[in-house]
N, C-alpha and C positions, 0 to 999 in steps of 0.2 A: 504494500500500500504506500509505504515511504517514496519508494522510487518513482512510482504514478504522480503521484503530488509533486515531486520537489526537484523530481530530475530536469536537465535543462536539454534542448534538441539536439545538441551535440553528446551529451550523455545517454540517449534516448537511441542514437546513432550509430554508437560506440556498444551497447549492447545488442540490436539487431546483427551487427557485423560479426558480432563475439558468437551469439546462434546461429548466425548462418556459416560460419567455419566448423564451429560443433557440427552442423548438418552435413556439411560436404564432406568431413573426416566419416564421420557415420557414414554417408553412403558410399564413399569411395575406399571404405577397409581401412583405412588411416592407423596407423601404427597407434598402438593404446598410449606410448609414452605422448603422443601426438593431440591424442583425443582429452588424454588426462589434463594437456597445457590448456587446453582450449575451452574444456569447461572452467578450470582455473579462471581465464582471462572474463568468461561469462560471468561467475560471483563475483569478481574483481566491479565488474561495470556496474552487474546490478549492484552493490553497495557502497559505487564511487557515486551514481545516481541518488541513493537513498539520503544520502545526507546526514546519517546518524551514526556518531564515533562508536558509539556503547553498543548496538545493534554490532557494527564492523569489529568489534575487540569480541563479543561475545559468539558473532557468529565463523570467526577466525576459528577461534578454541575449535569449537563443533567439526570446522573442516580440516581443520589437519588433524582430526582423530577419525576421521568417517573418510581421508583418499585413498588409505590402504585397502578398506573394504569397495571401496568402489571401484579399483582397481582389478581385484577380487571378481567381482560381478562380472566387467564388464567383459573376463575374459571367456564367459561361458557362451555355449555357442549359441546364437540367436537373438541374447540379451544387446548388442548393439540397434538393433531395431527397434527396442522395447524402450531403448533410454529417454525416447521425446517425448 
């Protein structure tokens, strides 16, 4: 909801690009080290948009405990389709 609100069009810009690399690694088999940067770069935007330090510290913790596992995941077969 933060980033709805408060993101500005260049931020707004910055995460359509961020998902649409996510998309094309996805559809094109992209190498998982590849696919793992790219969603990085997606939370990066959506919570350069949001505007909210304490959301971005809190929601930091959560992701660098939860890339191993998604890592994990994404390596199982079919789950690359399932990620959008």
């Amino acid at each position: 909801k933060a980033f709805a609100e408060r993101a500005t069009p260049e931020e707004r810009a910055a995460l359509r690009a961020a998902l649409a690399e996510v998309d094309a690694l996805l559809d094109g088999g992209g190498p998982l080290a590849d696919v793992l940067a790219a969603k990085d770069r997606f939370y990066d935007a959506l919570l350069d948009g949001a505007h909210n330090e304490v959301a971005r510290i809190a929601l930091r913790g959560v992701h660098a405990r939860t890339s191993l596992l998604r890592g994990l995941t994404l390596r199982a077969e079919g789950r690359p389709a399932q990620t959008r």
